[in-house]
N, C-alpha and C positions, 0 to 999 in steps of 0.2 A: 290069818287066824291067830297066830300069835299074839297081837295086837290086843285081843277081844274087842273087835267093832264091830257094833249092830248098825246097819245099811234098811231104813226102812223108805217105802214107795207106798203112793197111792195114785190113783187113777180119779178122775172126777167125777161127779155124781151127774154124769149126760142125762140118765134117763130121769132124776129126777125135776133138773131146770130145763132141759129141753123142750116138754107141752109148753111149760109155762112160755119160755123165749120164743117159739112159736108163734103162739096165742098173740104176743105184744107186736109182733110184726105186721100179723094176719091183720090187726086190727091199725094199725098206726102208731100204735104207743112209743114203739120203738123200731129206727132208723139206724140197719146194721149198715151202709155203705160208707158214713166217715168211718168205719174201726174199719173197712178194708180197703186197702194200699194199691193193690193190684189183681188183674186176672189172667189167669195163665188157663191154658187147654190142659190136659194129661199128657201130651208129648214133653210139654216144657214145664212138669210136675219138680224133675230132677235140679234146673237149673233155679226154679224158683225157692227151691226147697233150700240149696246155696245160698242165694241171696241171703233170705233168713237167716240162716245160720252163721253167714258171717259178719251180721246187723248192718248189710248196707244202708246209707243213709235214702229214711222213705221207704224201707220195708217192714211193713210194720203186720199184715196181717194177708194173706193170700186166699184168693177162692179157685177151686178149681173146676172149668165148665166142662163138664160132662158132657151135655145135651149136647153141644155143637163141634163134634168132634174133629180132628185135623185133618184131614183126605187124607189117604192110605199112602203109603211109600213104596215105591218098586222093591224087589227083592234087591238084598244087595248082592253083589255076584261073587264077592268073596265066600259066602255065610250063607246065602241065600235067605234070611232071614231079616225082615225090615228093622234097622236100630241095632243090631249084633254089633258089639266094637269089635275095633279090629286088634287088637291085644291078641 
């Protein structure tokens, strides 16, 4: 605060390129799988998300599949909770 620095953020305009990017796929126009790198399930959401972030080389953009989810995990017996670290 002493400083006086103003910290500004925005967010991207999803909803209003989104139809359109859509639309370009729907039809052919546009070919989203060279801008993605890799595909990861939502269990391995965490680890992909690392990647990224520490720009390994060939992580350039991730999808994450929903639809085909990863079989479920036993309870764990510490936690009983699937995925709970043990921290």
């Amino acid at each position: 605060m002493r400083k006086n620095l103003t910290l500004r953020m925005g967010a991207c305009h999803h909803r209003r390129y989104l139809p359109r990017l859509v639309d370009r796929v729907a039809s052919g126009a546009l070919d989203p799988p060279p801008v993605l790198t890799h595909w990861a399930v939502t269990d391995d959401a965490v680890a992909a998300y690392g990647n990224l972030d520490r720009r390994e080389p060939g992580w350039t953009k991730v999808a994450l599949d929903i639809a085909d989810p990863a079989p479920p995990r036993a309870p764990d017996p510490l936690w009983g909770v699937p995925g709970m670290p043990e921290d």
